[in-house]
C-alpha positions as CSV (number, residue, x, y, z in Angstrom):
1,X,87.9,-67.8,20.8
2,X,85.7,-70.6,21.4
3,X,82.5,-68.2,21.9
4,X,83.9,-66.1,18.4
5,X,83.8,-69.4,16.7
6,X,80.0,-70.3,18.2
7,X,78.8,-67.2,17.2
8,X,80.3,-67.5,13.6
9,X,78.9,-71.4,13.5
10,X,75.2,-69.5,14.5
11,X,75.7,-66.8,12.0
12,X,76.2,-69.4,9.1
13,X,73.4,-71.4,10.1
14,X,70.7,-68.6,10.5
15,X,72.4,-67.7,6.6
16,X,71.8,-71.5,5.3
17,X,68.5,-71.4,6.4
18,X,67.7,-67.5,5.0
19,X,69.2,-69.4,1.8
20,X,66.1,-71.9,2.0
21,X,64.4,-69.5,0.4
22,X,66.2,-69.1,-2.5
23,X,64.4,-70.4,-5.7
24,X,61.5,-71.0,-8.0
25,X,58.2,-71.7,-6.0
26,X,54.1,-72.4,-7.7
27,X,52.0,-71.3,-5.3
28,X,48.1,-72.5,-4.8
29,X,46.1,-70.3,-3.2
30,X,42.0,-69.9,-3.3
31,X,41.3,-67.3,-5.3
32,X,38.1,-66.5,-6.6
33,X,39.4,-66.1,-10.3
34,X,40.7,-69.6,-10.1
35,X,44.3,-68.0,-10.3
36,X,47.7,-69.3,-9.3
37,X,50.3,-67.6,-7.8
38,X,54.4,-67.7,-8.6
39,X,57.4,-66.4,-6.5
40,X,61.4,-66.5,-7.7
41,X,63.5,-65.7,-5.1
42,X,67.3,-64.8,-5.2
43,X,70.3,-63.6,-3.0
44,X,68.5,-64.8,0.4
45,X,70.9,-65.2,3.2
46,X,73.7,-63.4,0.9
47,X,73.2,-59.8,0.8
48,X,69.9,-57.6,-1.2
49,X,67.1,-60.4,-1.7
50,X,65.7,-59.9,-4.9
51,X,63.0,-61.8,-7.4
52,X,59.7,-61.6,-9.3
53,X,56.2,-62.2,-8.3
54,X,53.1,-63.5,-10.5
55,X,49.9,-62.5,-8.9
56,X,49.3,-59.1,-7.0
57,X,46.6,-56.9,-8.7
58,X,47.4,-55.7,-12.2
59,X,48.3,-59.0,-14.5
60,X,52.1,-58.4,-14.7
61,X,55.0,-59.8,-13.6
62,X,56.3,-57.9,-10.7
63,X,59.4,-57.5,-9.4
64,X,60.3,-58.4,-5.1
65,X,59.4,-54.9,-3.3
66,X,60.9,-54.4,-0.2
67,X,62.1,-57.9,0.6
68,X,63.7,-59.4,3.8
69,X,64.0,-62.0,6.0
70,X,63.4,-61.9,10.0
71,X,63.7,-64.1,12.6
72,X,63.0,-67.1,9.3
73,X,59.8,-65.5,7.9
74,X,60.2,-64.0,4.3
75,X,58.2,-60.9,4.0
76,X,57.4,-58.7,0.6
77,X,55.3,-56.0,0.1
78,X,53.6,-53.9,-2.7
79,X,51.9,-50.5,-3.0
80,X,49.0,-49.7,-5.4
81,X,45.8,-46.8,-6.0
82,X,42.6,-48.5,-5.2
83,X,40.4,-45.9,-6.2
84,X,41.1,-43.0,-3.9
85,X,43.0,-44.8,-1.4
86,X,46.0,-47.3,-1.0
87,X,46.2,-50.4,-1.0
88,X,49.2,-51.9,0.7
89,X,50.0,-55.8,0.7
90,X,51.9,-57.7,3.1
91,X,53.0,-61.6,2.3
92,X,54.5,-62.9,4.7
93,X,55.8,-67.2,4.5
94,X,57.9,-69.6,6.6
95,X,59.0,-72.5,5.1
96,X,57.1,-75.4,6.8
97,X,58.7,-79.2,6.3
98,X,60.2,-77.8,3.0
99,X,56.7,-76.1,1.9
100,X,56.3,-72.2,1.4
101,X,53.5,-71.6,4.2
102,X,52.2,-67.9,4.4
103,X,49.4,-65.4,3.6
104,X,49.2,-62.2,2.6
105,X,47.2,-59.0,4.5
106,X,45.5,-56.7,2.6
107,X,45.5,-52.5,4.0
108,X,43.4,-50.5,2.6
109,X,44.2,-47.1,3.7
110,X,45.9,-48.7,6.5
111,X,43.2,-50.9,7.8
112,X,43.9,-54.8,7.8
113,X,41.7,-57.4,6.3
114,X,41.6,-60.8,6.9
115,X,45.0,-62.9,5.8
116,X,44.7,-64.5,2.7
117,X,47.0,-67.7,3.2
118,X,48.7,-69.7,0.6
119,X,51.2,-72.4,0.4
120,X,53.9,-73.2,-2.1
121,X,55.8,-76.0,-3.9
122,X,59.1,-75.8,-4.8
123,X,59.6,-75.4,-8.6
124,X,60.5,-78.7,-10.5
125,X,63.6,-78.5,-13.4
126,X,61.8,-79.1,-16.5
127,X,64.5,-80.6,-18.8
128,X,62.6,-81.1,-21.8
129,X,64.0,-79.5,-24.9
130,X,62.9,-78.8,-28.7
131,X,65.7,-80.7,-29.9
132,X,64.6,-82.2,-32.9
133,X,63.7,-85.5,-31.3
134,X,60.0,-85.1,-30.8
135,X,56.9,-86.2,-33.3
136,X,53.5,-85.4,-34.0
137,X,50.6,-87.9,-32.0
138,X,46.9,-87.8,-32.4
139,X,45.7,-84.6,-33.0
140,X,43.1,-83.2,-30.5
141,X,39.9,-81.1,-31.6
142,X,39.1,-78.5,-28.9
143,X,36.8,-76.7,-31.2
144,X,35.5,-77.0,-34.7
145,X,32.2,-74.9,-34.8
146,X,30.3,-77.1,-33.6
147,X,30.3,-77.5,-29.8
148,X,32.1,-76.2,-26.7
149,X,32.4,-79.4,-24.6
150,X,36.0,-80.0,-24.9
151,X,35.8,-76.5,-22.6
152,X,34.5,-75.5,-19.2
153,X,34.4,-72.1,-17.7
154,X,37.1,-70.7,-14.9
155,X,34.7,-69.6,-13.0
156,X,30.9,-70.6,-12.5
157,X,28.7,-68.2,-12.6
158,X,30.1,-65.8,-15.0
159,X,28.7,-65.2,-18.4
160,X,29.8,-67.5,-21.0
161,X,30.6,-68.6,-24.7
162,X,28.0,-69.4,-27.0
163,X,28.4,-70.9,-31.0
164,X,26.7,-68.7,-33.2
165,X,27.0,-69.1,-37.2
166,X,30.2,-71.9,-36.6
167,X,32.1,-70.0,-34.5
168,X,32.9,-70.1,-30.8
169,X,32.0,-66.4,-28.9
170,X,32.4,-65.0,-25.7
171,X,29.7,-62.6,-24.2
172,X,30.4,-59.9,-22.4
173,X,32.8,-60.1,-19.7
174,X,32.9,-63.7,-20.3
175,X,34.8,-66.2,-18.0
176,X,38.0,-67.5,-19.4
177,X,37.5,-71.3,-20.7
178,X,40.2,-73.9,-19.8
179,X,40.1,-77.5,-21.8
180,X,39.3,-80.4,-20.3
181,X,41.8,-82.3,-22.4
182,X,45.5,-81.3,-20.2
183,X,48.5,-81.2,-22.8
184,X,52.5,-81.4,-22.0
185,X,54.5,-81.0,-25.0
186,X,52.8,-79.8,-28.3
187,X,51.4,-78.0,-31.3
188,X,48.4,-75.7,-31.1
189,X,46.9,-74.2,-34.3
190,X,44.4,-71.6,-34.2
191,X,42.3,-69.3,-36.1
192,X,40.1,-66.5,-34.8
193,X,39.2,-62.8,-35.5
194,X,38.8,-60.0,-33.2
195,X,37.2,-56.9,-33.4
196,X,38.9,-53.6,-32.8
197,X,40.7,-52.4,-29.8
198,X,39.8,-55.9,-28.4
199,X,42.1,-58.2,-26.1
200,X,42.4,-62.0,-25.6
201,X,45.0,-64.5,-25.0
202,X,46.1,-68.5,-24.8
203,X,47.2,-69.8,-22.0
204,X,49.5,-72.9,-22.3
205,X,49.5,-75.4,-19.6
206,X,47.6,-73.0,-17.7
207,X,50.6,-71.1,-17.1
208,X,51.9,-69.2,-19.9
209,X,50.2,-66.7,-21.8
210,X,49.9,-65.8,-25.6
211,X,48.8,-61.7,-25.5
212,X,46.0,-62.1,-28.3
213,X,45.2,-58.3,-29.2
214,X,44.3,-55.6,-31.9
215,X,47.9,-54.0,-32.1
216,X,47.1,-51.9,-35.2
217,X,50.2,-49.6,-35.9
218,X,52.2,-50.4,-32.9
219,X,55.9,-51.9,-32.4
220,X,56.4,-54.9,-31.2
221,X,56.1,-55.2,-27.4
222,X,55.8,-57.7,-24.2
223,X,52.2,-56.5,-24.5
224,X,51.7,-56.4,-28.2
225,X,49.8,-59.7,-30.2
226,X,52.1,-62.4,-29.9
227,X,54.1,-61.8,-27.0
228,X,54.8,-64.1,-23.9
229,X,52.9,-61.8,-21.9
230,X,54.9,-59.3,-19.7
231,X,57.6,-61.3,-20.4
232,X,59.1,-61.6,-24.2
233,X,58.7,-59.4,-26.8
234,X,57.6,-61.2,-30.6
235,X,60.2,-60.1,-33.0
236,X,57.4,-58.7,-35.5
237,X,54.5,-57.2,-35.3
238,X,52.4,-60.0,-37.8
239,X,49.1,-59.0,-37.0
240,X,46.3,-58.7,-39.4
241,X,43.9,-56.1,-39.1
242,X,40.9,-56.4,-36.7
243,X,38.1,-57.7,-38.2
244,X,40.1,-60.2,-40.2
245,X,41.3,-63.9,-39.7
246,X,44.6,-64.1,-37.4
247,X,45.9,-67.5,-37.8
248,X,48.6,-68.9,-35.1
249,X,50.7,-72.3,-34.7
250,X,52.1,-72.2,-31.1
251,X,54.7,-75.1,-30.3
252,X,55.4,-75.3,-26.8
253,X,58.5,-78.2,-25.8
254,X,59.4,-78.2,-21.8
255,X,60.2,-74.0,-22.0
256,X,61.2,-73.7,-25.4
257,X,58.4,-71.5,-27.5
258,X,58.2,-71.3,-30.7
259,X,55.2,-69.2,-32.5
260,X,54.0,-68.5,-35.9
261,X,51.7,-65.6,-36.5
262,X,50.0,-65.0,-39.8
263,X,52.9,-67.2,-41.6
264,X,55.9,-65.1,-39.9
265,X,58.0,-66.4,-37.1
266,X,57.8,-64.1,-33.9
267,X,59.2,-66.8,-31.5
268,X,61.8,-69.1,-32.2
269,X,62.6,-71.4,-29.5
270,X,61.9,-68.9,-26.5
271,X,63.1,-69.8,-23.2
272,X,59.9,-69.1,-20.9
273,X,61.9,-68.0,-17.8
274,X,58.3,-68.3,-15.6
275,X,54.6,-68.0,-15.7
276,X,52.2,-65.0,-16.1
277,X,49.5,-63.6,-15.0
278,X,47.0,-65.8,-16.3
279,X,48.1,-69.3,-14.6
280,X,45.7,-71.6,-13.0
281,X,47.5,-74.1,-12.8
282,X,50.8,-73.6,-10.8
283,X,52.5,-77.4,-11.3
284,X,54.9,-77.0,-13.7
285,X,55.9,-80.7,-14.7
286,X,52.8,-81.4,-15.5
287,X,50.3,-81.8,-18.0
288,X,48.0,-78.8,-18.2
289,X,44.8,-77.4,-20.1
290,X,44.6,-74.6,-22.7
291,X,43.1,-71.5,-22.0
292,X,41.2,-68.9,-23.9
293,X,40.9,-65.4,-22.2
294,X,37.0,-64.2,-22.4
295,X,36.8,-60.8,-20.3
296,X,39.2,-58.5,-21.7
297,X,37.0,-58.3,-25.3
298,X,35.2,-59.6,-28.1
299,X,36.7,-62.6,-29.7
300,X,35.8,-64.9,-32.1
301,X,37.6,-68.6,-33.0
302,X,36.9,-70.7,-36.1
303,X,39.1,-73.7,-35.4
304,X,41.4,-74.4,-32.4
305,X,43.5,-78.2,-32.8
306,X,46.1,-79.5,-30.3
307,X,48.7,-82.0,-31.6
308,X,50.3,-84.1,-28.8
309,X,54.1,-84.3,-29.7
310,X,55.8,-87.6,-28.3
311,X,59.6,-88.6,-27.8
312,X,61.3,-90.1,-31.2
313,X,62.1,-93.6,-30.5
């Protein structure tokens, strides 16, 4: 009985600490894009793990493929076309003095290249809500066709944006810019133009992206102009034509999103469940910089103002 009981006490504990894993984790890693990672898992040391990933190849939010723990070392894995071949990742992570400590192994048509290692923080509970009680502060000009100093570029090295006739442009295949100024809660208004078939986006905090896109004639999607990219649909399609001025008021209060395109409401307190694909900036109770996407297309902005909003006293 004694030895039944042991082994019972052992099977719990190997459980609890399977269950370790469970959770929302930002994950910093050193990619040449500047990019941030972002892991969810759930059902660890209960039965079928399952969870979503920010930050294998393609921009989306995927879903946990092939998840399990052994021996205390979560493992994942995801299959994609390179070209002709396959491409198979392996991320593998131990949790290291309450740290997410891994890498992931890239096989291309089954050869190994070097590990790629990471490390992640667990995710903070954001309580903030838009509940009325917050007020406009001091209004901050990132751009207003004059200058692109309140910007710098993602990477260094990549082609840039330039001001021609008052308005800020990218070139081709442009890095994305991210402000210098960092923002927590607040208002963003924004006007640009873009030309057709092109593709941009705004990145809040550095973590949640704004699909920006000519969406000419199609329903309303998690891809489509407006939407909280990969993640939430806007309820309209608002866009004007390409070629024509898009004009944007983005309120963004702990998770709760709200978004007004071209004078019609496509988000009305959204509940931003995690980031996307374009995050640089994995700590999410923090402060962080807004981003313009600058590779996917031309894009053009006329204005682009951030209003601080502060608790009501």
């Amino acid at each position: 009985m004694l030895r039944i009981i042991s082994g019972l006490f052992l099977t719990l504990s190997l459980m609890a600490a399977d269950a370790d894993f469970n959770g929302r984790w930002n994950i910093e890693v050193k990619d040449p894009r500047g990019r941030a990672w972002w892991l969810v898992v759930e059902g660890a040391g209960s039965g079928a793990i399952t969870g979503e990933f920010v930050g294998a190849p393609g921009g989306q939010v995927d879903k946990l493929a092939n998840a399990r723990i052994d021996n205390g070392e979560l493992e994942f894995v995801f299959e994609r076309k390179r070209g002709q071949g396959l491409l198979r990742q392996v991320y593998r992570a131990k949790i290291v003095n309450g740290f997410l400590e891994g890498a992931r192994v890239e096989y291309l048509d089954g050869k190994p290249g070097e590990p790629f290692p990471f490390r992640g923080t667990r995710g903070p509970q954001v309580t903030d809500r838009d509940d009325g009680s917050w007020r406009p502060g001091r209004p901050v000009v990132l751009f207003d066709g004059t200058s692109t100093e309140q910007f710098r570029l993602a990477v260094e090295g990549r082609p840039g944006w330039r001001i021609q006739n008052d308005l800020m442009v990218n070139d081709k295949g442009a890095a994305d810019l991210i402000s210098k100024p960092k923002f927590w809660n607040f208002e963003l208004r924004a006007e640009y133009r873009y030309d057709k078939g092109s593709n941009s986006g705004f990145g809040l905090r550095g973590r949640y992206e704004i699909q920006v896109m000519d969406d000419t004639g199609r329903p309303a999607s998690d891809h489509t102009h407006g939407a909280l990219y990969n993640r939430v649909a806007p309820a309209v399609n608002a866009s004007n034509p390409p070629g024509e001025w898009q004009n944007i008021v983005i309120r963004l209060v702990g998770h709760d999103l709200t978004v007004t395109l071209n004078g019609k409401k496509i988000h009305d307190k959204t509940r931003i469940a995690g980031p996307t694909a374009m995050m640089t900036n994995p700590l999410e109770d923090q402060p962080g910089p807004i981003m313009l996407q600058g590779d996917h297309g031309p894009i053009e902005f006329r204005s682009i103002v951030v209003t601080p909003l502060m608790k009501a006293r």
